[in-house]
C-alpha positions as CSV (number, residue, x, y, z in Angstrom):
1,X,0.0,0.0,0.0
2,X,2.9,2.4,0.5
3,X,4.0,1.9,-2.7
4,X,1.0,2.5,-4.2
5,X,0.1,5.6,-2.3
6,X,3.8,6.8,-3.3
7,X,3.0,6.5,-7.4
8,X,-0.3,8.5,-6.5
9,X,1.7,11.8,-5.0
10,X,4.3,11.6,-7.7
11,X,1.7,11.8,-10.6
12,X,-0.2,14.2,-9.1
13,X,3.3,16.5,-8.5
14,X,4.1,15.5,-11.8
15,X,0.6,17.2,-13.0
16,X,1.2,20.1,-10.9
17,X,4.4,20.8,-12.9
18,X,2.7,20.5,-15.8
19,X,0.1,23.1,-15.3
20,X,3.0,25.9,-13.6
21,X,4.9,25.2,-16.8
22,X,1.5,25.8,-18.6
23,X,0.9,29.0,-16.7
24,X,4.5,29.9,-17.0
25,X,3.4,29.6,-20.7
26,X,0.7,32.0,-20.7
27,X,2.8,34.2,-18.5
28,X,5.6,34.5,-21.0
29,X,2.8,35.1,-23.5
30,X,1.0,37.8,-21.8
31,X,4.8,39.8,-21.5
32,X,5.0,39.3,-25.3
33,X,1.7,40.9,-25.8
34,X,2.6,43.6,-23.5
35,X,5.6,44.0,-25.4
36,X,3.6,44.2,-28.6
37,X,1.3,46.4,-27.0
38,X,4.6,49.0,-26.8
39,X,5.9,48.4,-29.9
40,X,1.6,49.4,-31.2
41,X,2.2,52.3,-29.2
42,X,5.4,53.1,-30.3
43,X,4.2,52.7,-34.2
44,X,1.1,54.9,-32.9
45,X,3.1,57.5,-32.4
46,X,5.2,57.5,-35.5
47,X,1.9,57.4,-36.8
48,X,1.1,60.4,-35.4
49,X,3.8,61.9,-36.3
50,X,3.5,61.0,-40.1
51,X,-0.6,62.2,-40.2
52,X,0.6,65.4,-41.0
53,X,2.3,64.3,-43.9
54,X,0.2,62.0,-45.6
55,X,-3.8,61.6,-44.9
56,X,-3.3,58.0,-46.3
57,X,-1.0,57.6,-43.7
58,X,-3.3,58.5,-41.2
59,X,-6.2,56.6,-42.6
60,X,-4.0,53.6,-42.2
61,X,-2.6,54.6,-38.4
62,X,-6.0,54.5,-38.2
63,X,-6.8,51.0,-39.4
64,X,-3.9,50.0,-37.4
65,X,-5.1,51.4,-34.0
66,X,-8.3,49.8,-34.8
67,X,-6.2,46.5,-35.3
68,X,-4.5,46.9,-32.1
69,X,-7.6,47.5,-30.0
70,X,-9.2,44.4,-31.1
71,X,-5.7,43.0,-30.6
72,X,-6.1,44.3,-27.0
73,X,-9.3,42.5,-26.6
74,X,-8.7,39.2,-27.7
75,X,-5.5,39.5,-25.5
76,X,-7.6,40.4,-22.0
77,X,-10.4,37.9,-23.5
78,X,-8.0,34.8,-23.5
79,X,-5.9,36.6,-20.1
80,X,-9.3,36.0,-18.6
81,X,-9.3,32.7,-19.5
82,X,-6.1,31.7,-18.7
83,X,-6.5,33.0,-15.1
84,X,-9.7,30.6,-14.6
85,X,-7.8,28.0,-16.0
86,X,-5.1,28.7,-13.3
87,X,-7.5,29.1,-10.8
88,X,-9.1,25.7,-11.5
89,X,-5.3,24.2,-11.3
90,X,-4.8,25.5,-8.5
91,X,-8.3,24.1,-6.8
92,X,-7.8,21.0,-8.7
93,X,-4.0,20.5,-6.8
94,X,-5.2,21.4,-3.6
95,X,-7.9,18.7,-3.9
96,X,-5.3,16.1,-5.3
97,X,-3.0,17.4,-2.4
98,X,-6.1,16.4,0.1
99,X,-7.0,13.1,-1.3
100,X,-3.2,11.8,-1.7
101,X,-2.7,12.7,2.4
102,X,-5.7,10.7,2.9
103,X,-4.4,7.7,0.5
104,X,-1.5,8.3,2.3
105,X,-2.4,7.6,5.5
106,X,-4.9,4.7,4.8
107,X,-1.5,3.1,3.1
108,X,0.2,3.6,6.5
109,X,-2.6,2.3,8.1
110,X,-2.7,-1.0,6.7
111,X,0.7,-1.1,6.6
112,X,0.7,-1.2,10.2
113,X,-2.3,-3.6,10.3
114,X,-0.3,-6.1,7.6
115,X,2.9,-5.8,10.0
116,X,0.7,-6.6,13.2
117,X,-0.7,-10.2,11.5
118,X,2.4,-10.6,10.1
119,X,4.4,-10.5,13.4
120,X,1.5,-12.8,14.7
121,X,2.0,-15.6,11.8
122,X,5.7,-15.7,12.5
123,X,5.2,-16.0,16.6
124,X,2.0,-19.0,15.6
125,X,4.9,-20.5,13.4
126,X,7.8,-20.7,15.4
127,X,4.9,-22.5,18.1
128,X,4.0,-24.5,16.0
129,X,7.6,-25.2,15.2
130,X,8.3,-25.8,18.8
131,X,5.4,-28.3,19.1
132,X,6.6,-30.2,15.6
133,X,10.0,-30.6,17.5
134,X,7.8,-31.9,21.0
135,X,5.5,-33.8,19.0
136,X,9.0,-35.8,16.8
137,X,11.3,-36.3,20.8
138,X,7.7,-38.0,21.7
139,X,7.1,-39.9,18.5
140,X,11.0,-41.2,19.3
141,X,10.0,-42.6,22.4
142,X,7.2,-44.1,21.3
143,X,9.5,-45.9,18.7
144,X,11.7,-46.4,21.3
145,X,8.9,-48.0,24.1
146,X,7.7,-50.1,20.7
147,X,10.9,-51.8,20.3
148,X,11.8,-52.5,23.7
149,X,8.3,-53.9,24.2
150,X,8.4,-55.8,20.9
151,X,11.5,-57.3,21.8
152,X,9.7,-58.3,25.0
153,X,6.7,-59.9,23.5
154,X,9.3,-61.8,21.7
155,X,11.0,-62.9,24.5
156,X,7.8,-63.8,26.5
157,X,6.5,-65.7,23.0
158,X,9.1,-67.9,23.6
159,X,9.1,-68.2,26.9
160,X,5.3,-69.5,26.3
161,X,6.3,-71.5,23.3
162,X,8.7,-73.8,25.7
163,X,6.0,-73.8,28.4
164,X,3.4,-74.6,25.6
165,X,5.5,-77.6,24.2
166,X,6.3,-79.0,27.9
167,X,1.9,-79.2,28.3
168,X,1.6,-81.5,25.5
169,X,-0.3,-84.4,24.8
170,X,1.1,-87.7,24.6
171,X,0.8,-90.8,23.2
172,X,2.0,-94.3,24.1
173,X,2.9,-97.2,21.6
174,X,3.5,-100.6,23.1
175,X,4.7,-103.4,21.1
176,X,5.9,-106.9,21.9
177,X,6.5,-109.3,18.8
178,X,8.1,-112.6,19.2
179,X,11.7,-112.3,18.0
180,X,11.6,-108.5,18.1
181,X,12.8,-106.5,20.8
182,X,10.4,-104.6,23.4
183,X,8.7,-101.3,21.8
184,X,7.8,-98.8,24.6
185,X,7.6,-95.3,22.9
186,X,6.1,-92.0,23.8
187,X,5.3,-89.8,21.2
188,X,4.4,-86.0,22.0
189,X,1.8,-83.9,21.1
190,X,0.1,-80.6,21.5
191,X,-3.5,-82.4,20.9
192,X,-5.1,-86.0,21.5
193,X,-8.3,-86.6,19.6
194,X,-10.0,-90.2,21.3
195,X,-12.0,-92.3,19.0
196,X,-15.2,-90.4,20.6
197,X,-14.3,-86.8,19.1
198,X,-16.9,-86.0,16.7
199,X,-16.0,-84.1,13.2
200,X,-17.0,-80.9,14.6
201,X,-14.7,-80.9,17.6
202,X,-11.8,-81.6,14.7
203,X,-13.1,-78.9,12.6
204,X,-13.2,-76.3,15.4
205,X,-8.9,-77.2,15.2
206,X,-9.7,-75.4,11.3
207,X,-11.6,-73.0,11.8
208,X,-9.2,-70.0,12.4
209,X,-7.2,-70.6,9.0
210,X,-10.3,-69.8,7.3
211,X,-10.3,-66.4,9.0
212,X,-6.3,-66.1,7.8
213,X,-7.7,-67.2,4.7
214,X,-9.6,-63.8,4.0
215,X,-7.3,-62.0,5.7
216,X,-5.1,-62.8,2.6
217,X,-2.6,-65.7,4.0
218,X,-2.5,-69.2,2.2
219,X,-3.4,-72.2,3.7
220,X,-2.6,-75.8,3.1
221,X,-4.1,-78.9,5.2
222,X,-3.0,-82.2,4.8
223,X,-4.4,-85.6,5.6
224,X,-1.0,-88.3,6.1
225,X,-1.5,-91.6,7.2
226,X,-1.4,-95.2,6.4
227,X,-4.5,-97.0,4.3
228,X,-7.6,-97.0,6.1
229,X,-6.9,-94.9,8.7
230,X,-9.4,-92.6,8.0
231,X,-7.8,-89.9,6.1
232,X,-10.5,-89.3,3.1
233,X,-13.1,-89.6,6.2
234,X,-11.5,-86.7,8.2
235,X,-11.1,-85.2,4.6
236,X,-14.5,-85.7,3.3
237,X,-16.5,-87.7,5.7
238,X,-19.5,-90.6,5.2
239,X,-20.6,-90.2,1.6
240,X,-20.2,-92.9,-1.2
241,X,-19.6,-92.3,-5.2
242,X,-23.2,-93.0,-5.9
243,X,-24.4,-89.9,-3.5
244,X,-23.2,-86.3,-3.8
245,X,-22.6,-84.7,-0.5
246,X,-25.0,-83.6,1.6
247,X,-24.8,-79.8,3.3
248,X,-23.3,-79.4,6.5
249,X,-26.6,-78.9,8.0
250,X,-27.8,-82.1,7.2
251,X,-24.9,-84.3,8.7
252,X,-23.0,-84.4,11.6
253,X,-20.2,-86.4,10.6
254,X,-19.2,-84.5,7.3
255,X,-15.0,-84.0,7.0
256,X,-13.3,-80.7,7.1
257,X,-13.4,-79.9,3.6
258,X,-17.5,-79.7,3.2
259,X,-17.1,-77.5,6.6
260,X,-14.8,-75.7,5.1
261,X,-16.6,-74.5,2.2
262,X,-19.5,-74.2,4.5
263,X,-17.2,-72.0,6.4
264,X,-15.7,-70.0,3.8
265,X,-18.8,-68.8,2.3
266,X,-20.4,-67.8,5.7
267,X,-17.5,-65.4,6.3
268,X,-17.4,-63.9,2.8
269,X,-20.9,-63.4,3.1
270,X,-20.9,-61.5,6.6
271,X,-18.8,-58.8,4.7
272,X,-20.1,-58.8,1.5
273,X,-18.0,-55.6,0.3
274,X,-14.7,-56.4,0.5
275,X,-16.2,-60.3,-1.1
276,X,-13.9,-62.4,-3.1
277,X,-14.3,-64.7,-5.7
278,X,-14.2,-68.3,-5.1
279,X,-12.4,-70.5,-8.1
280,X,-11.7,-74.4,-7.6
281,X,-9.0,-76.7,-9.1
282,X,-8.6,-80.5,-8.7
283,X,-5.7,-82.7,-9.3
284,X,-4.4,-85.8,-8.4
285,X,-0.9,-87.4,-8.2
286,X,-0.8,-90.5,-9.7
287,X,2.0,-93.0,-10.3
288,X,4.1,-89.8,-9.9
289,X,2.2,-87.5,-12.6
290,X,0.1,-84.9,-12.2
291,X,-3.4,-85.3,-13.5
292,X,-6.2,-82.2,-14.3
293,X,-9.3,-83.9,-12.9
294,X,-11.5,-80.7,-14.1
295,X,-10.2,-80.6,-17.8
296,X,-12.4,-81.5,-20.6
297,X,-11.2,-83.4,-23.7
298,X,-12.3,-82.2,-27.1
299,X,-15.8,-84.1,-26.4
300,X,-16.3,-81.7,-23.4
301,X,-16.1,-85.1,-21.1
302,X,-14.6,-84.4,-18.3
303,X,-11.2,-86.7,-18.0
304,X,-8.1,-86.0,-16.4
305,X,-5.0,-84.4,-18.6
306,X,-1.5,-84.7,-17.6
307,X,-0.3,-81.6,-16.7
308,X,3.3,-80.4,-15.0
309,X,4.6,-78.3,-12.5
310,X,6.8,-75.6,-13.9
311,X,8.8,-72.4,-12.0
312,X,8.1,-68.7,-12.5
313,X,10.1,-65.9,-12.4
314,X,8.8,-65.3,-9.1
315,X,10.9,-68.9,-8.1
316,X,6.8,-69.9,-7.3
317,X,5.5,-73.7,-8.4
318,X,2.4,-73.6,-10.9
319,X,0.7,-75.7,-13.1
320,X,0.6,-74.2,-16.7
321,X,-3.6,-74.8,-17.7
322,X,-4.6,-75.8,-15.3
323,X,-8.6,-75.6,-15.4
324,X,-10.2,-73.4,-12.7
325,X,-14.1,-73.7,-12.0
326,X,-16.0,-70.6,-10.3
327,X,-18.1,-71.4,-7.5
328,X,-20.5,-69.6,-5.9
329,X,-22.0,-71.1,-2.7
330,X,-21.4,-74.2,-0.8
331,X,-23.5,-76.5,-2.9
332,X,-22.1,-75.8,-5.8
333,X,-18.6,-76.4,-4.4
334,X,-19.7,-79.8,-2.7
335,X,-21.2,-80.4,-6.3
336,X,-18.1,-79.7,-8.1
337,X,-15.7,-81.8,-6.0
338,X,-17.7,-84.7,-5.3
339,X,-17.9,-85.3,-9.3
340,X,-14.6,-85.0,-9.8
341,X,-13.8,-87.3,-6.7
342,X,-15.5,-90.0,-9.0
343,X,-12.7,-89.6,-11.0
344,X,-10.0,-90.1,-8.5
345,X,-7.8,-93.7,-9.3
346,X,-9.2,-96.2,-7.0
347,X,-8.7,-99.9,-6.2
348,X,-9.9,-102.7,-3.6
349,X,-7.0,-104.0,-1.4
350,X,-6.9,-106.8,1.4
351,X,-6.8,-103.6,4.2
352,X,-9.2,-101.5,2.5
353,X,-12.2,-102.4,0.0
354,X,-12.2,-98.4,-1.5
355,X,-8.2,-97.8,-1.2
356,X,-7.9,-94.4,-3.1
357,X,-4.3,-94.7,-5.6
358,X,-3.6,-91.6,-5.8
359,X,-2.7,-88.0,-3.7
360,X,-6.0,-85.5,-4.2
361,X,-5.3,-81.9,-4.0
362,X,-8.2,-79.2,-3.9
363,X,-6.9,-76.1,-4.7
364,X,-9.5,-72.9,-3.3
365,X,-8.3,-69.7,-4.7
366,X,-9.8,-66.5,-3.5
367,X,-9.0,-63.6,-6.2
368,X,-10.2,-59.9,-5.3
369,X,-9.6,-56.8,-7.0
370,X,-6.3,-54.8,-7.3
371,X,-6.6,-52.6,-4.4
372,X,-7.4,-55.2,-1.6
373,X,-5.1,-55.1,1.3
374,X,-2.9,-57.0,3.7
375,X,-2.6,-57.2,6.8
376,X,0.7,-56.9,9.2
377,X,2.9,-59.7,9.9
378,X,1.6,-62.1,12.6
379,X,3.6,-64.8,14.6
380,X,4.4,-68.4,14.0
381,X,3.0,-71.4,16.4
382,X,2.9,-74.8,16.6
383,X,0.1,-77.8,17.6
384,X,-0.3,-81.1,16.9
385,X,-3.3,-83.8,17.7
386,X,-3.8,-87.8,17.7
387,X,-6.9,-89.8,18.2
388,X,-6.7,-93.1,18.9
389,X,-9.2,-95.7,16.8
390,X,-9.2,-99.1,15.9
391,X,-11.0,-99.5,13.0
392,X,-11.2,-102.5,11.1
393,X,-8.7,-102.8,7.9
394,X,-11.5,-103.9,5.9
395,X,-14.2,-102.0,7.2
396,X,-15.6,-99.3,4.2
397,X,-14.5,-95.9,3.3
398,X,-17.7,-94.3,4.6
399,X,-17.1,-96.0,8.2
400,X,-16.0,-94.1,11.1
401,X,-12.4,-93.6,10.1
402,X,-10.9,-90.3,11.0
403,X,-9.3,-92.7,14.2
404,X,-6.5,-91.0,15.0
405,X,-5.9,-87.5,13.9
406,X,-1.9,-86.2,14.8
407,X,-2.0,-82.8,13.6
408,X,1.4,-80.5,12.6
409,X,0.6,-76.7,12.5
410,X,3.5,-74.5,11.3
411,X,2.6,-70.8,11.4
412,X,4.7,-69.3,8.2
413,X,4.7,-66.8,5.7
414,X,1.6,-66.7,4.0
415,X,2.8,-64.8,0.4
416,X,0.4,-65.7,-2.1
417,X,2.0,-68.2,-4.7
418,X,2.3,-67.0,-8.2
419,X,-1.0,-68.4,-10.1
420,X,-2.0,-68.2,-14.0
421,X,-1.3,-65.4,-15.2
422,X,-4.2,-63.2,-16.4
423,X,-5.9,-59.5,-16.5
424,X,-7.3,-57.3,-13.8
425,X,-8.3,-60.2,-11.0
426,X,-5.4,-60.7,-8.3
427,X,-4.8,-63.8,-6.1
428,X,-5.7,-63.0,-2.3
429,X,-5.1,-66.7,-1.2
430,X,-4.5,-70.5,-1.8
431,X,-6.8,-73.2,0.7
432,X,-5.3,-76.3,-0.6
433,X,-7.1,-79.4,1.2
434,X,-4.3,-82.5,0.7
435,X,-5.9,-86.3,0.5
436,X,-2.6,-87.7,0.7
437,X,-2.8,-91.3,-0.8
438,X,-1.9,-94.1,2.5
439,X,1.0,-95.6,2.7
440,X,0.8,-99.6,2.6
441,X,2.9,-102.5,3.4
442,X,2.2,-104.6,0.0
443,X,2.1,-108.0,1.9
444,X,-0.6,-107.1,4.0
445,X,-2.6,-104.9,1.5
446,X,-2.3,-108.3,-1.0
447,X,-2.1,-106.1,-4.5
448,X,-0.5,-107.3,-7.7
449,X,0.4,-106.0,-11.2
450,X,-0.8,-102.6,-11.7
451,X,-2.0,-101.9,-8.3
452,X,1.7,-103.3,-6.9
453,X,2.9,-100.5,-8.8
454,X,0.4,-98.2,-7.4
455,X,1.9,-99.1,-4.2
456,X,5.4,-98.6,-5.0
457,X,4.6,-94.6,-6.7
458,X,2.3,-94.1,-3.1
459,X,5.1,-95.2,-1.0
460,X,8.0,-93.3,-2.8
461,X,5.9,-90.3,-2.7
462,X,5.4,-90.8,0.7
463,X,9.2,-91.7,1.3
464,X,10.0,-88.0,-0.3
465,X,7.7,-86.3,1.7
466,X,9.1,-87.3,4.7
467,X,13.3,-86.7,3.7
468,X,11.4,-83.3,2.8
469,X,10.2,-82.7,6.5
470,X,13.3,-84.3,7.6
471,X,15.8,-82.2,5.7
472,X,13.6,-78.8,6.6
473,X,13.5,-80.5,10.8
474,X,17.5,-80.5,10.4
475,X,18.2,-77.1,8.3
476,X,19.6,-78.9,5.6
477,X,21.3,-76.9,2.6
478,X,19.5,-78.9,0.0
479,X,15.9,-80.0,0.5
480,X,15.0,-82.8,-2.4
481,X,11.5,-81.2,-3.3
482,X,12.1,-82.9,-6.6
483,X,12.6,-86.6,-5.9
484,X,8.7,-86.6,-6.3
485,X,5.9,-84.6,-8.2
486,X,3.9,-84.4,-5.0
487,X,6.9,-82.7,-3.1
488,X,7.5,-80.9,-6.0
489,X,3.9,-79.9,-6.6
490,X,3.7,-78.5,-2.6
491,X,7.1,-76.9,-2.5
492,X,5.9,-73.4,-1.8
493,X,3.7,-75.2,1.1
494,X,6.5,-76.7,2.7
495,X,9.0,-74.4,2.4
496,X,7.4,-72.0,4.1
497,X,4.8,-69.8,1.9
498,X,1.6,-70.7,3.7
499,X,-0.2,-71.5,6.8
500,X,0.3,-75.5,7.1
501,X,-1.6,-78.0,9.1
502,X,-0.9,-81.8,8.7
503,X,-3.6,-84.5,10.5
504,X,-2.4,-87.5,10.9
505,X,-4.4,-90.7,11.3
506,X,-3.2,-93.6,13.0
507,X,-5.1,-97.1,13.6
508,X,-3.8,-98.0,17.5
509,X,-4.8,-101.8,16.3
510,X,-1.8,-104.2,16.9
511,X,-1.3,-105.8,13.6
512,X,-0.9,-102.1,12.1
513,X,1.7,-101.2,14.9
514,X,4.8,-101.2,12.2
515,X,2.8,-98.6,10.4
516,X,1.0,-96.6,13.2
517,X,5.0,-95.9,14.2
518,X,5.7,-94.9,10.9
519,X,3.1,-92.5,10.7
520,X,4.1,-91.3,14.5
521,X,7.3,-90.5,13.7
522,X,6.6,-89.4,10.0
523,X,4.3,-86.4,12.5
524,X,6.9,-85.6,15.2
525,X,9.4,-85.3,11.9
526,X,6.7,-82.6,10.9
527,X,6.5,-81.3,14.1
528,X,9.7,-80.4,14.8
529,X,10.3,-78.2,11.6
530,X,10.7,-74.6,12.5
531,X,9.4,-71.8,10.1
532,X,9.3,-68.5,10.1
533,X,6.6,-65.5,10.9
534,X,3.5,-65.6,9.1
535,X,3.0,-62.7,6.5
536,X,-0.1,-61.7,4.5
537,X,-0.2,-63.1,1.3
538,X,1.6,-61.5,-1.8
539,X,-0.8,-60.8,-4.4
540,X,-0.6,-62.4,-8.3
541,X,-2.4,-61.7,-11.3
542,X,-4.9,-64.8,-12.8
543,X,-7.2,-65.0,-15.5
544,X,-10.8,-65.9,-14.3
545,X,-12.0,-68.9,-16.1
């Protein structure tokens, strides 16, 4: 405003100059007609002078006095003028005078005012400074408190972890053969399931890795034990190839997959808008390949196609084509796997009249849109559960059979596994649900010919599996995921990249003793590999089918 004000005053003195030399002007004029005026006067009088001698002369003296009065008149006419103009200058330049003083000071006033708020801003600044400087020392020892109690949660985690694993469960094989020595061996584990556990108390051992399912980490469960134990029971539960499977509601005894999907779907559906879609894949692991139970031949029959596991960049394990069926509520999942379940290699052995031939893996993939989130790291843990049985080797696969359930929870990163590649759809997370095929003594099981050879693939499989847990249990350099397709197959799943639970059934019968300690030490192998802290799942692009 000052500078503004200051422009004003110098115009204005500026116009004032202007209008004295103007006047100054009409001043030098005026003396020049004055001077005229003498020079008339002088002429009158030669004038005079020469009448005497020459009338024409006078006539003309006469003509010019004439001349010079009107001379005289225009000069006092435009005098007269002149002054008002100099008056109205001079009114005009006081007025200008008054109204710059009174710019003037308004200028000065709001400089003033300006200077006051700008004083004000700087003080509120340098406050707010301070408090910026109180606000970061306190945000330091928050940082500060975090880490010291963070490194104290650790501590007290394991602290708990080795109190945990002194409260286990155990259980108790005795064996006395003739010629063999004395078998007294305790095997310990965090949970004991007796032959009187229902499906729903197993289940309720599940239910949480459905919840880390949505919350975006993967999840593998696995069924290991020998034939007949009641693996595809605990899996599935009481329902034969003739029947599809009923709805959770309607049966008591149904396996932890059908619960599972029930499961699933009630949680997605209690927060419908952050919902995922569901897509379903099926294989089987037979004599050592990998089978596409939902791929269609040119005839659109459903048949299983060989298919192999192949490495990304990502150094992930995926199946190139492999088929991928949407599902949309329980029934239609229960639908879906139960046919393809019918396609499963199957054969009739001394120990079990059903004996499935081959390792079934259901693969549930949850895919949301780009902008879903993870959540933050959570911690590993550990738990393990047997129940005892004694089921008849003969008795039916739709029998009471999940007998003894020894179950290996490793708590481990959960970074989603790259999937088929595909548009705008991202992969959450992985639920695979493992059938493994049992493991068999092929004496007792009586097979020949093509099923012998079943038995030798099962039991290799089986074999790799457990130098896999073995070389994991001792920190190995090199784990042999390839000495086997199935190992091979679940590599991200072992080593680490999801949430894994392994139930193990057992038959506490005598004459399955050899292979009821197999299966005991095959889960305290399993138990005592150590993983690392669970992370939300890594996201990977797929094409919806």
């Amino acid at each position: 405003m000052p500078a503004r004000g200051g422009r004003w005053a110098g115009f204005w003195e500026q116009r004032a100059r202007q209008l004295q030399r103007q006047v100054q002007a009409k001043e030098e004029r005026i003396v020049e007609l004055e001077t005229e005026n003498a020079i008339l006067h002088l002429k009158l009088a030669e004038y005079q002078e020469m009448t005497g001698k020459s009338s024409h002369a006078a006539t003309r003296f006469c003509l010019l006095c004439d001349e010079q009065e009107g001379l005289q008149r225009g000069t006092r006419s435009s005098l007269a003028q002149l002054c008002r103009v100099i008056q109205k200058v001079k009114q005009d330049r006081k007025e200008l005078r008054s109204s710059s003083l009174d710019l003037l000071r308004d200028c000065q006033g709001q400089q003033q005012d300006c200077g006051s708020e700008i004083v004000t801003a700087v003080q509120g600044a340098q406050r707010h400074h301070e408090a910026v400087l109180a606000w970061q020392s306190k945000a330091g020892c928050l940082e500060q408190s975090l880490r010291e109690t963070t490194e104290r949660y650790q501590l007290e985690k394991q602290k708990r972890k080795q109190l945990h694993n002194r409260l286990v469960e155990t259980v108790l094989v005795r064996w006395d053969r003739p010629g063999h020595p004395w078998i007294n061996k305790t095997y310990n584990f965090e949970r004991v399931y007796g032959p009187a556990e229902s499906q729903r108390v197993v289940f309720e051992e599940v239910c949480p890795l459905l919840t880390s399912l949505l919350d975006g980490y993967n999840v593998c469960i696995m069924a290991y034990g020998q034939t007949g134990s009641g693996k595809s029971y605990t899996m599935m539960g009481p329902h034969s190839r003739k029947e599809p499977v009923l709805p959770v509601e309607s049966q008591g005894d149904l396996g932890i997959i059908p619960r599972a999907a029930e499961e699933l779907f009630r949680l997605i559906s209690e927060n419908p808008s952050r919902s995922p879609k569901v897509a379903v894949s099926v294989v089987e692991v037979y004599n050592n390949d990998i089978f596409d139970l939902l791929a269609k031949d040119s005839c659109a029959v459903t048949s299983g196609v060989k298919r192999e596991v192949l490495t990304t960049k990502a150094g992930k394990k995926e199946i190139p084509s492999l088929t991928y069926e949407s599902v949309h509520s329980t029934e239609e999942f229960l639908t879906l796997v139960d046919g393809r379940l019918r396609l499963r290699a199957k054969h009739a052995t001394l120990v079990h009249a059903d004996s499935s031939r081959s390792h079934l893996i259901i693969t549930v993939t949850l895919t949301t849109a780009p902008s879903w989130d993870s959540p933050a790291n959570r911690q590993s843990d550990v738990s393990v559960l047997k129940e005892p049985d004694c089921p008849s080797p003969r008795q039916p696969a739709t029998g009471r059979r999940h007998s003894a359930a020894h179950r290996t929870s490793s708590w481990s990163p959960g970074a989603a596994p790259e999937g088929p590649t595909g548009h705008m759809e991202q992969v959450h997370a992985k639920l695979q649900l493992v059938d493994l095929a049992g493991s068999e003594c092929a004496g007792v099981s009586g097979v020949t010919g093509a099923a012998l050879r079943e038995t030798s693939f099962i039991n290799r499989s089986l074999a790799a599996l457990a130098d896999v847990l073995g070389a994991l249990s001792e920190r190995r350099g090199h784990v042999p995921y390839r000495n086997s397709k199935l190992t091979h197959l679940l590599q991200d799943v072992l080593g680490g990249d999801a949430k894994l639970l392994v139930i193990l059934c057992v038959s506490p019968c005598r004459k399955h003793a050899a292979e009821t300690l197999q299966s005991l030490g095959f889960g305290t192998r399993a138990r005592q590999v150590q993983r690392g802290p669970a992370r939300a799942g890594r996201v990977a692009p797929r094409t919806p089918r």
